[in-house]
N, C-alpha and C positions, 0 to 999 in steps of 0.2 A: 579140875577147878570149875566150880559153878557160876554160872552166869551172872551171882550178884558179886563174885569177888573180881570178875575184871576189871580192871582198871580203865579208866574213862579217859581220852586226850579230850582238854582242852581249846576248844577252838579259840582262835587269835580272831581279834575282833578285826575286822576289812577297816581298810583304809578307805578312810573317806577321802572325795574328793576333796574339800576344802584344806584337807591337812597334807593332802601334794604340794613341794616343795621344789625348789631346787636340786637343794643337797638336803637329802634323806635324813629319817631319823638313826641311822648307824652310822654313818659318814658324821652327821652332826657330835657323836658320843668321843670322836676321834678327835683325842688333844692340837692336835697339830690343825685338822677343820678349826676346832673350834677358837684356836688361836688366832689362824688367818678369817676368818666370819667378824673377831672383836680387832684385828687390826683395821682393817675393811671399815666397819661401823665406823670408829674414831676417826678414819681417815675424812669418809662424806661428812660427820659432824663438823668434822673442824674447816671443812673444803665450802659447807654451809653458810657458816658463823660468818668465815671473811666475807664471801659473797655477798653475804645479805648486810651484817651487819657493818663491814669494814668500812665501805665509803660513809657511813652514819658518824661513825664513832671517831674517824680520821677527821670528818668535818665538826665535829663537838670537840678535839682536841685542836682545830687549826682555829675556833675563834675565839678563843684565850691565848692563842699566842701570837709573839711580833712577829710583825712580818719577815723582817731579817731569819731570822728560825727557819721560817714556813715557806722560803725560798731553798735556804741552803741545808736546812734539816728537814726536808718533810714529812719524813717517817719516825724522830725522834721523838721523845716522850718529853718534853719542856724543856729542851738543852738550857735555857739562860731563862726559865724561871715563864710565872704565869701572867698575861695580862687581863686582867678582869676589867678594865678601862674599857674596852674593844666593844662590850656589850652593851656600855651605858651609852658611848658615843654611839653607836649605829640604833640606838635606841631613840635617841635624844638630838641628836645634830644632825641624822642624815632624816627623821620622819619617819621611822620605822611603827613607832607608835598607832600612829596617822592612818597609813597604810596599809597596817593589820587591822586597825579596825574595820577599816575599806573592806580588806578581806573576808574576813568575817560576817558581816552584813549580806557580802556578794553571797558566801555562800550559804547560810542562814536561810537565804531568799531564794536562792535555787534551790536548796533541799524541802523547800517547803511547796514550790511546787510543783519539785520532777514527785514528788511524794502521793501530790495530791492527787494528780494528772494519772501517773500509774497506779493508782489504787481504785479509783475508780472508774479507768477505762477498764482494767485489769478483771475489774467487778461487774462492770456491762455485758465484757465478750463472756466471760468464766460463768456467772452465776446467773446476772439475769435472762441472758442468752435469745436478745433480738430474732426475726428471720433473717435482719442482712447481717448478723454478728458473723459469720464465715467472709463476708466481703469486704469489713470491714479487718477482719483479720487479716485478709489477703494485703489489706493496702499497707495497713501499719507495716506489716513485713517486707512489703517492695521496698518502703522507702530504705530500710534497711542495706539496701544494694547502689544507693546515691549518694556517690562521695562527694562528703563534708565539704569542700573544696567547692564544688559546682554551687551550692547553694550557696554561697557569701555574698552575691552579687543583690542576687533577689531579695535575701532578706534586711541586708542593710539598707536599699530601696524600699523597703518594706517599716523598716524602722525610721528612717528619714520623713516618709510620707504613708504614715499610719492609718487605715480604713479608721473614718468614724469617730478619732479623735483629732484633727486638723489640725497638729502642731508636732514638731519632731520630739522622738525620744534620746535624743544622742543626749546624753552625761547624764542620762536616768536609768538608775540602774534598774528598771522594769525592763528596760533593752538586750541587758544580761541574761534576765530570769526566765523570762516569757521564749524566747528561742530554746533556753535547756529542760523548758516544762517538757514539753513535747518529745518526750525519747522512746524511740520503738523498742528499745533493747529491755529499758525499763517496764514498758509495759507490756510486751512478751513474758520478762521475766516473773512477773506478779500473776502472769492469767496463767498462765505454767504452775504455781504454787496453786492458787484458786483450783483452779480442775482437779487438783488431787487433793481439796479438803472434803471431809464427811459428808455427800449430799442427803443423808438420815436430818444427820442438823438441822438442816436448811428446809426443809421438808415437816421437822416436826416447830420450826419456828412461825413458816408462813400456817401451819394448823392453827397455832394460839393465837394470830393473828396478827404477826410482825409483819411492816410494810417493807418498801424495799429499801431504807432508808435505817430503820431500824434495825433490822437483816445485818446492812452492812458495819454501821458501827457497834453494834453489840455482839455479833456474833461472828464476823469475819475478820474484822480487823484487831481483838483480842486470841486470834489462831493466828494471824498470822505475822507474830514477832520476829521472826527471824530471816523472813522475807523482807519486811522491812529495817529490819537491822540489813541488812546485804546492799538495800537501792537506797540508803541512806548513805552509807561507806561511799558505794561509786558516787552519788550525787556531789557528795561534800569533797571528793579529790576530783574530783571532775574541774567543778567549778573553783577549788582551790590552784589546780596548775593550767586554767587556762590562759594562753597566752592571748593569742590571735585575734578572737571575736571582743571579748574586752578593748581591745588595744584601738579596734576601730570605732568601737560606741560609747568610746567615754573619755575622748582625745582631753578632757581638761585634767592635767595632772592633780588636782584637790580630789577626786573621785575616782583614783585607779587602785586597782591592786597592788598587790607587793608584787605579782607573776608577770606585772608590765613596768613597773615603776624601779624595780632592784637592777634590769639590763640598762634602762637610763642612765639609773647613778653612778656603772662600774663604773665608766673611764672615769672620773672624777671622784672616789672614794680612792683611800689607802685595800689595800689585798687584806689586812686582819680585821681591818673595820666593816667592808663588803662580803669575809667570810663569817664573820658574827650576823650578820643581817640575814645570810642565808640559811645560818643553825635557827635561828631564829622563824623564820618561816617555814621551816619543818615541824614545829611545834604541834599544833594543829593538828598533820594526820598524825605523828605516832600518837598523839593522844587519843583521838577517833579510833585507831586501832584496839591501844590497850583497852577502851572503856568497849566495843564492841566485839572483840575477838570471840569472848562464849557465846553472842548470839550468832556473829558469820557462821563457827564452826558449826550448830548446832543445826540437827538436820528437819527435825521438828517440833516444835512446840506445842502442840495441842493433844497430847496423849491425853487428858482429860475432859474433851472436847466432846464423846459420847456417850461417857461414864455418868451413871444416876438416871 
């Protein structure tokens, strides 16, 4: 037999690392694997769903219904039917209105300048990059390590008798915003993003003659949407469930949230009227979720950022 009639093996192509697994691709091919793999799956989905979604949907079913129900049936699905009353009153008679708009405002006014604040300290240490920008890093990140707790004293002293303006901030909600401008976490997290965009960009920008001001609004903060879509989410539930720091600088109830204002009115609401009040002020984040979810998840947005 000559050399061109032997026959050739096939080499099997190596397994890569990435496609090591668990359970194998033979064990995988095996009905009974692949049975117990889709029981498994179903099981965490559904193990998922309750967790996450259960106490949401338990509380959008508990404030349409009477209280009697939601005592003695908590888990049923409208045994004696539905109260849509529950929304108007906690809407309407308890100040829900009032006080979401409170809310609202508060956080509007924190997201605007925990936003400010970390974009462009985030843009000093990352791009423009001072000598002291290293010591300046260091500090933001100390403070990091001082719990929230220990500073309440200072700054409400702080707030009370304010450098340079000679009159107090208590029931202004500047008292609110100006404490949550300031977040280390936030502005770590944007100089984090910053350090890893295109420094080509930034390089062929200051060529054409962008300043540093132009720099950052045309060319930094169109890269980086998804960074701020991220310190936008935390700012806005930040400041939407705080309790504590509100509760001491804005002591007149015409100007509190609903995150200090709804523990006041339990003992004095009905249980279906107080659980409508609190569907109610969940509104808000899941909406900031569904409306941000593509940009949280997304890991970059500037793929087009060096192209042309």
């Amino acid at each position: 037999m000559s050399a061109d009639t032997v026959p050739t093996r096939r080499r099997r192509k190596p397994v890569e690392a990435d496609d090591r697994t668990i359970v194998s691709a033979a064990d995988r091919r095996k009905p009974s694997v692949r049975l117990g793999m889709s029981l498994t799956h179903v099981f965490l989905l559904i193990t998922l769903i309750i967790a996450g979604l259960g106490p949401i949907l338990w509380l959008a079913k508990a404030a349409i219904t009477p209280t009697q129900d939601t005592l003695s049936q908590p888990f049923a699905l409208f045994p004696n039917g539905v109260d849509w009353e529950n929304l108007s009153t906690a809407w309407n008679d308890i100040g829900i209105s009032h006080y979401f708009f409170n809310t609202i405002l508060i956080a509007l006014g924190a997201w605007f300048f925990q936003l400010f604040i970390a974009t462009t300290a985030g843009f000093g240490l990352s791009v423009l990059k001072p000598k002291y920008a290293p010591i300046l890093n260091g500090l933001v990140l100390a403070t990091l390590f001082i719990p929230g707790v220990v500073l309440l004293v200072p700054l409400y002293l702080t707030i009370v008798h304010p450098p340079l303006i000679g009159h107090s901030l208590l029931n202004n909600y500047l008292a609110v915003w100006l404490p949550m401008a300031a977040n280390a976490f936030n502005i770590l997290l944007v100089k984090r993003f910053f350090d890893s965009l295109p420094r080509e960009v930034f390089e062929a920008a200051k060529t054409d003659g962008a300043g540093p001001f132009r720099l950052f609004w045309s060319i930094v903060l169109p890269m980086s949407k998804p960074i701020l879509g991220v310190v936008s989410i935390f700012a806005i539930i930040a400041a939407w469930k705080d309790y504590l720091w509100p509760m001491l600088v804005l002591p007149d109830p015409a100007v509190q949230p609903l995150s200090v204002r709804l523990p006041a009115v339990q003992s004095q609401t009905e249980l279906d009227v107080f659980l409508a009040a609190l569907a109610i002020a969940t509104l808000i984040p899941i909406a900031m979720f569904l409306a941000f979810q593509s940009v949280f998840l997304r890991s970059a947005g500037m793929g087009g950022a060096v192209k042309g």
